[in-house]
Each structure stands twice: as structure tokens, then as C-alpha cells.
C-alpha positions in Angstrom: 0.0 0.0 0.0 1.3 3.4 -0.7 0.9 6.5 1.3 -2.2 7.7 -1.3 -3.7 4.3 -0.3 -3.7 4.2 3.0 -5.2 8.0 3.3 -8.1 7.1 0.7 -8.8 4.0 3.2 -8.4 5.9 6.5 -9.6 9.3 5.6 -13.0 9.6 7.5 -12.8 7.0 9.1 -12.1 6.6 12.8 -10.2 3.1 13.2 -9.0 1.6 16.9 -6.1 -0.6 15.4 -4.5 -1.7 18.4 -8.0 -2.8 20.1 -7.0 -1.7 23.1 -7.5 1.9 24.6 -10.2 3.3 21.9 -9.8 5.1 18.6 -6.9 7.2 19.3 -3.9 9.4 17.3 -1.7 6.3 17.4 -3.6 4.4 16.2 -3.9 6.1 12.9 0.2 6.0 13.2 0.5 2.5 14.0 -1.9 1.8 11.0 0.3 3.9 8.8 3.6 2.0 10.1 2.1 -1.3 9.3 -0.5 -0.8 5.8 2.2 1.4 4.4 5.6 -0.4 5.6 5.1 -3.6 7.1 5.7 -3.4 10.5 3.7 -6.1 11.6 2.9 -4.2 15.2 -0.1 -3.6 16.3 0.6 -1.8 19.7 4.2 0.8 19.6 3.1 2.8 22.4 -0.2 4.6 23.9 1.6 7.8 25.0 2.1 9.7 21.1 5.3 11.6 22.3 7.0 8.1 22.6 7.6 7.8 19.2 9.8 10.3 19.5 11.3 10.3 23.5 11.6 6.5 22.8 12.1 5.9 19.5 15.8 4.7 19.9 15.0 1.7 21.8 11.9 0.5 19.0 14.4 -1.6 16.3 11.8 -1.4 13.9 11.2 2.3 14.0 15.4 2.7 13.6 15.7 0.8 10.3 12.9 2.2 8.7 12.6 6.2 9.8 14.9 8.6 10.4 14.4 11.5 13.5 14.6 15.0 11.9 14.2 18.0 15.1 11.7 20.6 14.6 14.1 24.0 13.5 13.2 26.9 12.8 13.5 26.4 9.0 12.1 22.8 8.2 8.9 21.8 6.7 7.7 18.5 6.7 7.6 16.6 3.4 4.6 14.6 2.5 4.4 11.1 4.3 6.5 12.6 7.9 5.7 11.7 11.2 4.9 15.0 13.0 5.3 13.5 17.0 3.8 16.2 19.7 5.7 16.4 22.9 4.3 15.9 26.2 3.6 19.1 26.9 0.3 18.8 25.2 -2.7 17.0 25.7 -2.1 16.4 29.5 1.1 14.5 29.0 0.1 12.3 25.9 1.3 14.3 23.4 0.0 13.7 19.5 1.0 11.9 16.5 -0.2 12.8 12.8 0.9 12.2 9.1 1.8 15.2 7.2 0.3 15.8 4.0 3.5 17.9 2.6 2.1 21.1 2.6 2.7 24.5 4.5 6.2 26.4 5.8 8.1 27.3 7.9 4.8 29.2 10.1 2.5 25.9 9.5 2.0 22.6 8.2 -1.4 20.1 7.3 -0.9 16.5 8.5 -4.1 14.1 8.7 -4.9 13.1 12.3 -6.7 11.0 14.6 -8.6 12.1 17.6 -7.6 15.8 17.1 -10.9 17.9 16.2 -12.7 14.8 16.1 -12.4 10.9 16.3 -12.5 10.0 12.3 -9.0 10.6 10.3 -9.4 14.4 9.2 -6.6 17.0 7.3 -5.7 19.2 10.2 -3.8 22.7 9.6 -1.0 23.3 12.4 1.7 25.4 14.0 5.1 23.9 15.3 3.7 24.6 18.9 4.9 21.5 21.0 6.2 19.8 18.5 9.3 17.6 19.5 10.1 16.2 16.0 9.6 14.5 12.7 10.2 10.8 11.3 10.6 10.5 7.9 10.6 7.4 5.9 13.6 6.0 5.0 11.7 4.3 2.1 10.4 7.0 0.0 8.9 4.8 -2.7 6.2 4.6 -0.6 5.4 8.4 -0.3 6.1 9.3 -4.0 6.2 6.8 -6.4 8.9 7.6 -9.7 7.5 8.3 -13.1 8.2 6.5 -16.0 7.2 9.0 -18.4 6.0 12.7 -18.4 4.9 12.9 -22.2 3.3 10.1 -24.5 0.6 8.8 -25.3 -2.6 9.6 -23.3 -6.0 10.0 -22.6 -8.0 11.4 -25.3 -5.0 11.0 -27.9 -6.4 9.3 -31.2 -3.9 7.9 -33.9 -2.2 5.3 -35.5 0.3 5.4 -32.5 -2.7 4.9 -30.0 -4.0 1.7 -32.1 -0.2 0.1 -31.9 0.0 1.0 -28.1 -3.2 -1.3 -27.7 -2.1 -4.1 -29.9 0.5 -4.9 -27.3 -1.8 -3.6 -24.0 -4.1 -6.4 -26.0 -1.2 -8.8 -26.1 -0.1 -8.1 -22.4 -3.6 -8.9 -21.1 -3.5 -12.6 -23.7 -0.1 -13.1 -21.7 -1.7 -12.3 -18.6 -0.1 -8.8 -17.3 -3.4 -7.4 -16.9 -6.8 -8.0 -17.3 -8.3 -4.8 -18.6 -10.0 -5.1 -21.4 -10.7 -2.2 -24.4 -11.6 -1.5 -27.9 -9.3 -2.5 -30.6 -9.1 1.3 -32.6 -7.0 4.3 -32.5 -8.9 6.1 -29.4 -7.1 6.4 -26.0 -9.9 5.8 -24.2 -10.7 4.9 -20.4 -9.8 1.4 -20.8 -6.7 2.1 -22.3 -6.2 4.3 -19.4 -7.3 1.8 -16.9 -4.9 -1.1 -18.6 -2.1 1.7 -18.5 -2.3 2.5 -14.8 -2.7 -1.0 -14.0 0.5 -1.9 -15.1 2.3 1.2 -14.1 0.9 0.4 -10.4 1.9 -3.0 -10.5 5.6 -1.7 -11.9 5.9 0.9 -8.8 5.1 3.7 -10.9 3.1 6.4 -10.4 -0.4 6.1 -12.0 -0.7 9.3 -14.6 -1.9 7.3 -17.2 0.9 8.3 -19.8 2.2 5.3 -21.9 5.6 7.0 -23.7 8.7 5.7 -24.8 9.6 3.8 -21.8 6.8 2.7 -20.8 6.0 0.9 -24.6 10.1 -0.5 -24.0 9.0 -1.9 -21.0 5.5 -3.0 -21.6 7.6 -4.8 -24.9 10.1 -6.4 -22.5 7.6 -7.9 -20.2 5.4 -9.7 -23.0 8.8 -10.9 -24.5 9.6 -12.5 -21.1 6.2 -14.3 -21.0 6.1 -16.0 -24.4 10.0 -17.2 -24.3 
């Protein structure tokens, strides 16, 4: 699951993932930890600011984050960990996921049990907070793009038909299993087939099919019917 996931699934949606003390801010975190990175915990901590006061000591959390400290001149990237100290919410602190937006004055994360129980986008200052972790793993946040021009939707010519002969050969080989119309129209199918195998690639889904994308599309059928 990739960071877009995982906030389509959660955001709304109040979710107590450890089962244990209600649906709280780390649980939205600990959710995030394992849908998006594996983990495989379901309970880190129920204080939030432990994540960062403790966060040495959690093997998992080492390997996989890094700690960045809350200076006057950072901004959180898309996909941080923005931890809240202690010194709010009576000693609990807070934990939310940053959207990547804002400065140096203010930042929008999506949280849990802020204004509300359900998963919400949330505009903040830096007051109280200790830190950020960022994902080691950025793949996860941002996924690379194969190609920013080529062919796409709406595009109709002769180009477009041979793109679909081999998106038509991929799904007979078994890549995908999108079907479309067999003319010169970049349609929603074509679109469909096109982001379906850009997704399953570890691409990001813009629904452009250019020169590598046909090389590679090319490479895979070749491996399937040697």
C-alpha cells in the first residue's frame, strides 16, 4: 500500500487498530507504520510523544525512519511523522501524518482524535512539537515516473492503435486484465490497462504510456512467451 492508499482508506474513518485503549492518534500511526511499511505491530506505544522520547530503543522504527528535530527552518515533506511532545494533551502528546504542505509558520498532517475521532486533514503550527520521522523508504510516499509525455488519454492515432495491440497482447499473456476496444482512441480502458500496469511496476499512476513505458511493456510480453 502506498501512502495515497492508505489515506483514501483511513480518511473519515475513525479506526482503533490496536484494540486496546479506543480510537486514538496512534492508532492512525501504528496503521500507517504497518498498511504502508510492514511493521507487523499492532501496539508501539499509547503515550504519542514516545515515538519520538523512545524511539531509539523501537528496532523497527530505527531501520525504517529517520528522526529530523523541529528547527526553525524545516517543513515537513509529504508522508512525515509529525510526533507532539508531552507538553500537550495532558502529557500524551500527538501523532499525525503530514500531507506535505505548509512552511516554515504551518503545516497540514491528517490526524486521529484531534478535532474529532475520524481521520481528518488538520492545519498546524510547530507549537509543542518535538520532531519529525521521515521514511527511510520513500517509494512509498512518491512513487517515480516512468514518463511525463506520450501517449494519453484522449489521444487518437495510429500510434494509439499500436499501443493497444500490445496492451491487448499483455492482457493474452496475462499482465493485466483490462479489457478495451481495438481502434486508434485512448480511451478509459486504455487508461485503466495503462495504470494497471504502471501500479503494478511501482510507478506512479498518470496514465501516460511513452517511450519507456512501450520498451518496458515490450520487454515484459517478451519474457512471458519465451
Amino acid at each position: 500500500m502506498t501512502y495515497d492508499e492508505f489515506i483514501k482508506k483511513h480518511n473519515g474513518v475513525a479506526v482503533n487498530y490496536d484494540g486496546a485503549a479506543g480510537k486514538q492518534c496512534v492508532d492512525l500511526a501504528t496503521a500507517y507504520f504497518n498498511e504502508v511499511f510492514g511493521s507487523g505491530i499492532k501496539n508501539f506505544w499509547y503515550d504519542a510523544h514516545h515515538f519520538w522520547d523512545l524511539f531509539d530503543k523501537n528496532t523497527w522504527l530505527k531501520a525504517n525512519f529517520t528522526k529530523v528535530k523541529n528547527t526553525p527552518s524545516f517543513v515537513p515533506k509529504k508522508g512525515d511523522v509529525a510526533i507532539w511532545s508531552g507538553t500537550l494533551n495532558g502529557g500524551w502528546g500527538h501523532i499525525a501524518i503530514c500531507t506535505g504542505e505548509g512552511n516554515t509558520s504551518y503545516f497540514y498532517s491528517y490526524d486521529q482524535n484531534w478535532s474529532g475521532k475520524a481521520c481528518t486533514k488538520v492545519k498546524h503550527t510547530y507549537d509543542h512539537i518535538a520532531g519529525f520521522l521521515r521514511p527511510k523508504k520513500q517509494s512509498k510516499i512518491s512513487a517515480k515516473v516512468l514518463d511525463k509525455t506520450g501517449y494519453k488519454q484522449g489521444d487518437k492515432t495510429n500510434g494509439v492503435l499500436a499501443l493497444k495491440e500490445l496492451l491487448l497482447l499483455a492482457k493474452a499473456v496475462k499482465l493485466h486484465n483490462v479489457g478495451m476496444d481495438k481502434n486508434g482512441t485512448y480511451g478509459k480502458g486504455t487508461a485503466k490497462a495503462v495504470n494497471t500496469l504502471l501500479k503494478k511496476w511501482g510507478y506512479s499512476e498518470n496514465g501516460i504510456a511513452g517511450v519507456n513505458f512501450i520498451k518496458k511493456l515490450s520487454d515484459e510480453i517478451t519474457k512471458k512467451i519465451k
